[in-house]
N, C-alpha and C positions, 0 to 999 in steps of 0.2 A: 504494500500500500504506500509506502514512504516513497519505493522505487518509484512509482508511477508520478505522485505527484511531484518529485523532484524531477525525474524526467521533462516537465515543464508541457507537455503536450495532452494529458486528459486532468479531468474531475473526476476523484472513488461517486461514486452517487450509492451502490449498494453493499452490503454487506450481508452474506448469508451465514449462517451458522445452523447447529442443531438442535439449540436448547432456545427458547424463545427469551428467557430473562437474561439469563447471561450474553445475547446477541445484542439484546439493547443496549444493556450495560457499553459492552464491547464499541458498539456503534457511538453511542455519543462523546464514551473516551476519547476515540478515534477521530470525533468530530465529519462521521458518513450522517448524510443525510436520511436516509433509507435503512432499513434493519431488517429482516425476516427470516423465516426458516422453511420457506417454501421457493425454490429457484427459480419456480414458471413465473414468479411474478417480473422477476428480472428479465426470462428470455420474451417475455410479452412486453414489456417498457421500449415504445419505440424512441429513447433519447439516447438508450444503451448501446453503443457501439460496439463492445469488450469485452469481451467475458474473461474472468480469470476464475481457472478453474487448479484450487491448490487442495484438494481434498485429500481423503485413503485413497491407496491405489485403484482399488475396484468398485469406483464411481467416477473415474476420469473418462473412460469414453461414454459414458451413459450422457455427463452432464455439458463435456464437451460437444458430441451429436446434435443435443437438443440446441445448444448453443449458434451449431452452424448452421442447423435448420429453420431456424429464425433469423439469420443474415449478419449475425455476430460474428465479429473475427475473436478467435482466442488462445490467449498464454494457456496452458496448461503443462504440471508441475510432471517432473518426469516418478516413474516409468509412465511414459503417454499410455498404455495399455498392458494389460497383462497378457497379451499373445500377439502375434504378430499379425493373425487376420482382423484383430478388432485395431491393430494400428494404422494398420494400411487402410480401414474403412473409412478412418479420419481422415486419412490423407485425400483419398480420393475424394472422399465429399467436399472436402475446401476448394478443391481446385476445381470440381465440380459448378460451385458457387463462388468461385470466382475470392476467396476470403482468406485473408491470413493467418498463420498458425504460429504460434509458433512454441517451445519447449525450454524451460528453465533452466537451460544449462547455466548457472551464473559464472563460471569460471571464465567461458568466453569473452565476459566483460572487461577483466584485468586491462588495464594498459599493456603489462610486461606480456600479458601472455599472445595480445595480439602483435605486440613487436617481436618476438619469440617466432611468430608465426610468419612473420615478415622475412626476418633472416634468414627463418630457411627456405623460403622461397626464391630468394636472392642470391642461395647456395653458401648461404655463410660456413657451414657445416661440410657442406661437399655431401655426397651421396649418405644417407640412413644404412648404419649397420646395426645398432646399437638403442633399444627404445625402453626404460624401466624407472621402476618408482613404488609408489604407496599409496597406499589413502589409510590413514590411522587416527581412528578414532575410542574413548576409553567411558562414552556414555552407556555402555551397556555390559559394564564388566564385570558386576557383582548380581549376584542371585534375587537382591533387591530392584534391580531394574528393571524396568518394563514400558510395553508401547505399543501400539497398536498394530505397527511393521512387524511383531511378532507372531500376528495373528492370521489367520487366511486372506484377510483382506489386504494383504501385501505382496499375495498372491504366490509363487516357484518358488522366489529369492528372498533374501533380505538385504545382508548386505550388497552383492554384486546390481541388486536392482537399484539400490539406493544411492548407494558412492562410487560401487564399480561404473556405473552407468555415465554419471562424470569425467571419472578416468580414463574409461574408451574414448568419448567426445572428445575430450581436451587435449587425449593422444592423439590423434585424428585430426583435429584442424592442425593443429602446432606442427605435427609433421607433414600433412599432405599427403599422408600414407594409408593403405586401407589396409585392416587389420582382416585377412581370409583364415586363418584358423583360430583354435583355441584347444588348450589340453588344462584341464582345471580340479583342484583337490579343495574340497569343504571339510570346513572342521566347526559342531557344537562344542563347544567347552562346558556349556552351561545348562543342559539336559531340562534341568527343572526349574521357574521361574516362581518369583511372587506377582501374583494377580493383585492388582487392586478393586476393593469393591465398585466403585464407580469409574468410570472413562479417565483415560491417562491422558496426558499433559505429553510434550514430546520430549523432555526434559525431569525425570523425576525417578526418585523411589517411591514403593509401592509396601505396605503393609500388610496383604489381604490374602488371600488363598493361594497355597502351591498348587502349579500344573505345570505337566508337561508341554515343551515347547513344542510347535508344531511343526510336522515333515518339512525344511525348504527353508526353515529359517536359519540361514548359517549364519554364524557369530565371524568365521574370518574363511577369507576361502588364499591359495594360490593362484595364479595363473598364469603359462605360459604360452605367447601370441606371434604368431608370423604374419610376415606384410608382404603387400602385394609386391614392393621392389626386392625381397626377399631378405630383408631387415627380420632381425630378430626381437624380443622383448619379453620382459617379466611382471607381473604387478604382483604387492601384496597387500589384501585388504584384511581391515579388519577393527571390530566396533569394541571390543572388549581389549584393547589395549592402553591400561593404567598411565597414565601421565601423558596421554596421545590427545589433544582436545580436537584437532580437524587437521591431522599433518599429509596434507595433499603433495605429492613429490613427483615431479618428473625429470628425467635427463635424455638428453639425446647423442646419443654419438657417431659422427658422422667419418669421413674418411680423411676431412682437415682440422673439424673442431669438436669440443663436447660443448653442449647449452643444458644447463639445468634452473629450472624455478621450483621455489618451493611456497604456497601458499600463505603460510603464517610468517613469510617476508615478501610480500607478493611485490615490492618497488622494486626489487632487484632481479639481476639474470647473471647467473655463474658465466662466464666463458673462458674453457682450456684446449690449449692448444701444447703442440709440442715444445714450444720455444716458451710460454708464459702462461699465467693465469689473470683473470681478470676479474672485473665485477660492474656492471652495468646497473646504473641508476638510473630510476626515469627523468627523463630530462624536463626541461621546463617548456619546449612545444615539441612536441613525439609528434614525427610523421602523422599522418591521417590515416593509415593503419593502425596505426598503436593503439587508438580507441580516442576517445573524448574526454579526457579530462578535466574537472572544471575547477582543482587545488593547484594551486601555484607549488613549484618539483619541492619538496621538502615538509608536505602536507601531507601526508601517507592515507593513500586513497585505500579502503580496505571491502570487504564480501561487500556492505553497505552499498560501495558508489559501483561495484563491478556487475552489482542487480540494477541499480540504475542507469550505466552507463546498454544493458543490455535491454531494458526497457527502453529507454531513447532511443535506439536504434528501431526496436521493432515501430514504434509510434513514427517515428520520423520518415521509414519507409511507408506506410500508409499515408503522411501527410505531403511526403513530395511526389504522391502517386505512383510510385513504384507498384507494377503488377504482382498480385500474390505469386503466378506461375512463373517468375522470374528465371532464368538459372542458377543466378547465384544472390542469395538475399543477404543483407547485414543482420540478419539475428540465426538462431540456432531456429530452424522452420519443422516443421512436423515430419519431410522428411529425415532428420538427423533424429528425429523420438523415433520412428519407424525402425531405423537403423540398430539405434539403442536396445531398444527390444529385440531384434537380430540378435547381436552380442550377449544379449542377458538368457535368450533363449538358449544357445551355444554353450556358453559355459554352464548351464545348469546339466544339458545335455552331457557334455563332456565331466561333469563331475560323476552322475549317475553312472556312466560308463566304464569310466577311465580311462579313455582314449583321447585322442583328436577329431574335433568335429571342425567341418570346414562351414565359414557362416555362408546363410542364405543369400 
């Protein structure tokens, strides 16, 4: 919500929720005009341009649908779907109606990571051999933890749906490289969980009944990924690691340079080479790839402006009439959620297994 209206390009006009007091509550904190916990009221408001749709996983293509079937263009929170026939129905319906999509990848936003994304297009690096990193997270490390991504409604995955899905994306624009396999190992640690009696919070301990966790929820998985130029890569994910708050990692190694960014110093970009090492700070006007920054270099733009700067963009293509069916759009579009779900499909596939699956 912040994102948007710092974006500079809409008004929140609604806010939906599940509980009716607490939505109001919510609403006039928030200072939305509108409150409710019925959506049709929103996709019938002919003022409503937008839908943003941030719910549990398995109400994102219901309420996205209804969204574009009323002539809403709409942000929706990734995983876009929980399989890959109901991701692609999104897709095809937007373009069908002509309406933009697009998927919350916020890390696309960073400044560094679309200058990142610049260099290596530029060949900074010289050819991809070398692609790996993390995503570490320690909110779900103790037997008190709980959330609703543990539940069915987060549908195959947990972690890989949730952060893995990031990690492919942001591998993937940054390198320019398409990720065609995957060989992947899941590990619970945490079998049995505290329930709390009432709905969880995304962030919280829980006091209330032990259950077992359900089939698909992995707490960390492996993975190991080859690329279309025949690049190699690693990732490792994982939610239940103690002192890890959101430590997103990648590195790239190329045949002249390495580029590494790591999220929780996201102004900077590692670069080594064989003669030196370096360190790249954002400058005080980045290219017009680099993203939009609107802090003078030494203001450390952080997740906050990397969602805004990724809302601007999508707003910004709708208000300079950029066609939804574009080829290439300035935000992360429903095709790259379709993809996402590809990937997420694959390594679940490939855990079950334990082989290599080639993605779709």
């Amino acid at each position: 919500m912040d994102a948007i209206r710092r974006a500079g390009y809409a008004d929140v006009a609604w806010l939906v929720g599940s509980n009716p007091e607490r939505t109001q509550v919510r609403a006039a904190a928030l200072r939305v005009p509108h409150a409710t916990t019925d959506p049709e009221e929103v996709f019938r408001d002919p003022h409503v341009d937008v839908v943003h749709v941030c719910t549990p996983n398995d109400s994102h293509v219901d309420l996205a649908e209804r969204a574009l079937l009323e002539g809403k263009h709409v942000v929706v929170e990734k995983p876009l779907a929980l399989n890959l026939t109901d991701a692609g129905r999104l897709q095809s319906l937007a373009a069908e109606r002509g309406l933009h999509g697009a998927v919350a990848f916020t890390y696309r936003g960073y400044p560094m990571v679309r200058e990142a994304q610049r260099m290596v297009g530029d060949g900074a690096i010289g050819s991809l051999r070398l692609l790996h990193g993390a995503y570490l997270q320690d909110w779900l490390s103790t037997e008190m933890d709980y959330n609703w991504r543990l539940e069915p409604a987060a549908g195959d995955s947990r972690a890989v749906a949730d952060i893995g899905s990031h990690w492919f994306n942001t591998a993937e624009y940054i390198s320019g490289d398409r990720i065609t396999a995957v060989c992947a190992d899941f590990a619970t640690f945490i079998p049995v969980r505290q329930r709390p009696a009432e709905a969880s919070v995304a962030f919280a301990e829980s006091t209330g009944e032990r259950v077992p966790v359900e089939i698909g929820s992995e707490d960390a998985a492996t993975i190991l990924v080859r690329f279309a130029s025949g690049a190699r890569g690693a990732m490792v994910l994982s939610q239940v690691s103690p002192g890890h708050r959101n430590a997103f990692t990648l590195e790239l190694a190329g045949s002249r340079a390495s580029l590494a960014w790591a999220q929780e110093v996201p102004e900077r970009l590692w670069i080594g080479t064989r003669e030196d090492e370096r360190t790249l700070v954002r400058p005080l006007a980045p290219p017009p790839p680099a993203g939009v920054p609107s802090l003078p270099a030494g203001h450390p733009e952080g997740w906050a402006e990397a969602m805004r700067d990724l809302m601007r963009s999508f707003y910004e293509a709708m208000a300079s009439g950029i066609e939804a069916g574009a080829a290439e759009l300035p935000y992360p579009s429903l095709a790259d959620g379709v993809r996402a779900v590809a990937l997420v499909e694959a390594v679940v596939e490939s855990a079950r297994t334990g082989g290599w699956v080639t993605i779709q």
